[in-house]
C-alpha positions as CSV (number, residue, x, y, z in Angstrom):
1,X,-50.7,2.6,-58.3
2,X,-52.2,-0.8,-59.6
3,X,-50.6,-2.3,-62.3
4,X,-53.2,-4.2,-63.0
5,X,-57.2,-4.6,-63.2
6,X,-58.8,-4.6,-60.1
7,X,-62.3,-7.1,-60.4
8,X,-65.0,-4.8,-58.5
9,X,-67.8,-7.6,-58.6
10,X,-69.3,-10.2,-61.4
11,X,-72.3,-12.8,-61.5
12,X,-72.2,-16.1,-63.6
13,X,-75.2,-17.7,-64.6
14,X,-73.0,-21.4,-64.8
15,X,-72.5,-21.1,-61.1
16,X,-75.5,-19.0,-60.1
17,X,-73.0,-16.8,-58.4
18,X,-72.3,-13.1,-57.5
19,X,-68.6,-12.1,-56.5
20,X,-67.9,-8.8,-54.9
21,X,-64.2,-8.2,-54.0
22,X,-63.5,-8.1,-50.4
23,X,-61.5,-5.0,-50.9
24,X,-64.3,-3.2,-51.8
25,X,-66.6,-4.2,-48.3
26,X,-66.0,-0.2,-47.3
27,X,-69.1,0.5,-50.3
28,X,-72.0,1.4,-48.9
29,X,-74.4,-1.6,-48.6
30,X,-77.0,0.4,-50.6
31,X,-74.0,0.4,-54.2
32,X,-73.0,-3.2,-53.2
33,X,-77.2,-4.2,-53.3
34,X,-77.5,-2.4,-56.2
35,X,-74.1,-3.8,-58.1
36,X,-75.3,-7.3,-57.0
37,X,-79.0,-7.0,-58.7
38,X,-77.4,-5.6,-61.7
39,X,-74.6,-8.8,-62.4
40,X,-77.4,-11.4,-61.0
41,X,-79.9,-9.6,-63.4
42,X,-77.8,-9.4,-66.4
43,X,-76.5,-13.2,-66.0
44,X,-80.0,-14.8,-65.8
45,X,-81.3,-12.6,-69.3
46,X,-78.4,-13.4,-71.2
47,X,-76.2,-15.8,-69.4
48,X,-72.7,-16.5,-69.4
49,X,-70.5,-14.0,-66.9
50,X,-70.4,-10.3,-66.2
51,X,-67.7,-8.8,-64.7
52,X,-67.1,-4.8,-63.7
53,X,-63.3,-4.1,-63.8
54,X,-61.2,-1.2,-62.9
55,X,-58.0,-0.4,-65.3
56,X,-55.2,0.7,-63.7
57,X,-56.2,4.3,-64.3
58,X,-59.5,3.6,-62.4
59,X,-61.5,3.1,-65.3
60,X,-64.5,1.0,-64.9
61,X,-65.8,-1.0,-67.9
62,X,-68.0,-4.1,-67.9
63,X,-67.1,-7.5,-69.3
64,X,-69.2,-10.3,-70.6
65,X,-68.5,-13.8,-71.7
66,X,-69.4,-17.1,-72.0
67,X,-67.9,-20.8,-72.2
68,X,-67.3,-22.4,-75.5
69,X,-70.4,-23.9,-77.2
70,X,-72.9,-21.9,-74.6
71,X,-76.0,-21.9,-77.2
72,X,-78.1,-20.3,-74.8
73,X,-75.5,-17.3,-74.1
74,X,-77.5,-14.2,-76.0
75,X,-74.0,-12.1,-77.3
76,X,-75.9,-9.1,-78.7
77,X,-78.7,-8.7,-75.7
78,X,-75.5,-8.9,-73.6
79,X,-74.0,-6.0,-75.7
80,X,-77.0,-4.3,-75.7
81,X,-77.8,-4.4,-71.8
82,X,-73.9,-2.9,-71.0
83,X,-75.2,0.1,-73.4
84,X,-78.4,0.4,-71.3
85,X,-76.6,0.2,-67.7
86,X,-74.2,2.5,-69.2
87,X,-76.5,5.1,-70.0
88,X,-78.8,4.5,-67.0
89,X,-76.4,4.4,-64.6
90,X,-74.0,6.5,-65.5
91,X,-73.8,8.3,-62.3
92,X,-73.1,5.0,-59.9
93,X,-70.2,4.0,-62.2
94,X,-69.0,8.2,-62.0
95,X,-69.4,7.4,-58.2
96,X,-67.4,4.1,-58.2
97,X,-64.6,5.3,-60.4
98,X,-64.1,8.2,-58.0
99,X,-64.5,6.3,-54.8
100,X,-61.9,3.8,-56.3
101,X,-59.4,7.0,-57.8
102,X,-59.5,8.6,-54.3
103,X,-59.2,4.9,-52.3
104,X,-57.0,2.8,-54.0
105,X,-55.1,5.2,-56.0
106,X,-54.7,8.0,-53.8
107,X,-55.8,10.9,-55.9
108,X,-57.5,13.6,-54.6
């Protein structure tokens, strides 16, 4: 069992980035296109970083933030978009916390 978080993927709009951990590469291309639109989305509306994390229950929750003195980071449209990718794709993160409950933590 993890003991700690397990980063799936994240985008910064600082570094006009998208990272999707290695360990993951066994997704199918179609989840890791659509993970990688979402984060690369979500950074260029709002800005700062997006990151989609796995407790160690398996758990998946999304994270936002941005440097100190970003004026142009949007806090609540970042809040606001999680709620919206929440709720619109609810199923692809039911998907992902299974895949990673079954892979990494050997549930069945």
């Amino acid at each position: 069992m993890y003991e700690e978080e397990v980063v799936l993927c994240g985008a910064s709009s600082y570094t006009k980035s998208f990272y999707l951990n290695e360990e993951f590469d066994g997704l199918p291309q179609a989840v890791k296109d659509e993970l990688k639109i979402l984060c690369v989305l979500h950074t260029e509306d709002v800005g700062g970083v997006l990151t989609l994390v796995f407790d160690q229950d398996g758990n998946l929750s999304f994270r936002t933030e941005c440097e100190e003195g970003d004026l142009l980071y949007d806090e609540i449209g970042a809040v606001l978009k999680i709620k919206q990718y929440q709720r619109e794709k609810a199923e692809l993160m039911e998907s992902l916390e299974t895949y990673f409950k079954i892979v990494f933590l050997g549930e069945e």
